[in-house]
N, C-alpha and C positions, 0 to 999 in steps of 0.2 A: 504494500500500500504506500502509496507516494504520500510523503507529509508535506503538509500545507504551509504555509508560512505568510504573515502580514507583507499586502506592499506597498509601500511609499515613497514618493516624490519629494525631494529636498531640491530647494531653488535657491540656490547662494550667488549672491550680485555684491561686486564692489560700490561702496557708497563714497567712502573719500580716501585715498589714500595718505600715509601718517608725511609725506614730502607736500602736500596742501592739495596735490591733483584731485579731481573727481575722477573715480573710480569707472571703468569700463567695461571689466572684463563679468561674465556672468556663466551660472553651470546651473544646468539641472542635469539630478542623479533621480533614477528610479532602482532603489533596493529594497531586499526582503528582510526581517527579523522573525526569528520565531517570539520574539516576545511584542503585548500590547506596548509600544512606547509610549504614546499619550499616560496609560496607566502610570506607568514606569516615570514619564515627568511628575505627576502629579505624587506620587510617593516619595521621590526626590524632595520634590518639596516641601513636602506634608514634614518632614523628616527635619528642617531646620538646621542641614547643614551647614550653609553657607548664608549670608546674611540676605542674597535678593533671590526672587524667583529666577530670573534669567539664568544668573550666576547658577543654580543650582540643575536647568532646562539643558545649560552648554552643557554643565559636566554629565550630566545623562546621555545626552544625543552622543557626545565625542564617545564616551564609557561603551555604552552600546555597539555603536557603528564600529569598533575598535574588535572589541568581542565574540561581535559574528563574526569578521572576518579571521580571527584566533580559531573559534570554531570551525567555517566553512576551511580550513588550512590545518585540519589536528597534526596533518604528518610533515608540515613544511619543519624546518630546524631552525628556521626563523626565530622562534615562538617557544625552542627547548627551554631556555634556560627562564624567561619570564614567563610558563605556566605556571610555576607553582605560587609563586608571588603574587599572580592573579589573581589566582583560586583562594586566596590568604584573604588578599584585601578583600574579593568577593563577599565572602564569608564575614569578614568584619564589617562592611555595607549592608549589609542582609541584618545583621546583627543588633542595628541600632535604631 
């Protein structure tokens, strides 16, 4: 049985770059997650890590999209030596 997985569209657009330019360049990505992300920001949150919602929205999306791709790669060597560290901090995120 083929498993299913959420999928989502991320539109990332340069608004100004830090030399005073306005920004030009723009990406849309459509990828999958096996997990609800919306949920997953909203628990981020709920959670009161960090002091604003955005601040807490980046670090979910990056965390995630980071993740799957740890996942969809189990056997790259890429990824040897920071799985276990992941799985650490994981577990310590889950935790609190």
């Amino acid at each position: 049985m083929e498993k299913r997985n959420n999928v989502y569209q991320l539109d990332l657009k340069e608004i100004s770059l830090k030399n005073g330019d306005a920004g030009k360049q723009s990406l849309s990505l459509n990828f999958d997650n096996h997990d609800d992300l919306f949920q997953i920001f909203e628990v981020i949150q709920s959670k009161h890590i960090f002091e604003n919602k955005e601040t807490a929205t980046e670090f979910a999306l990056g965390l995630k999209l980071f993740t799957e791709v740890m996942l969809k790669n189990k056997n790259n060597p890429l990824f040897d030596e920071l799985r276990p560290a992941i799985l650490d901090f994981m577990k310590k995120l889950k935790s609190q």
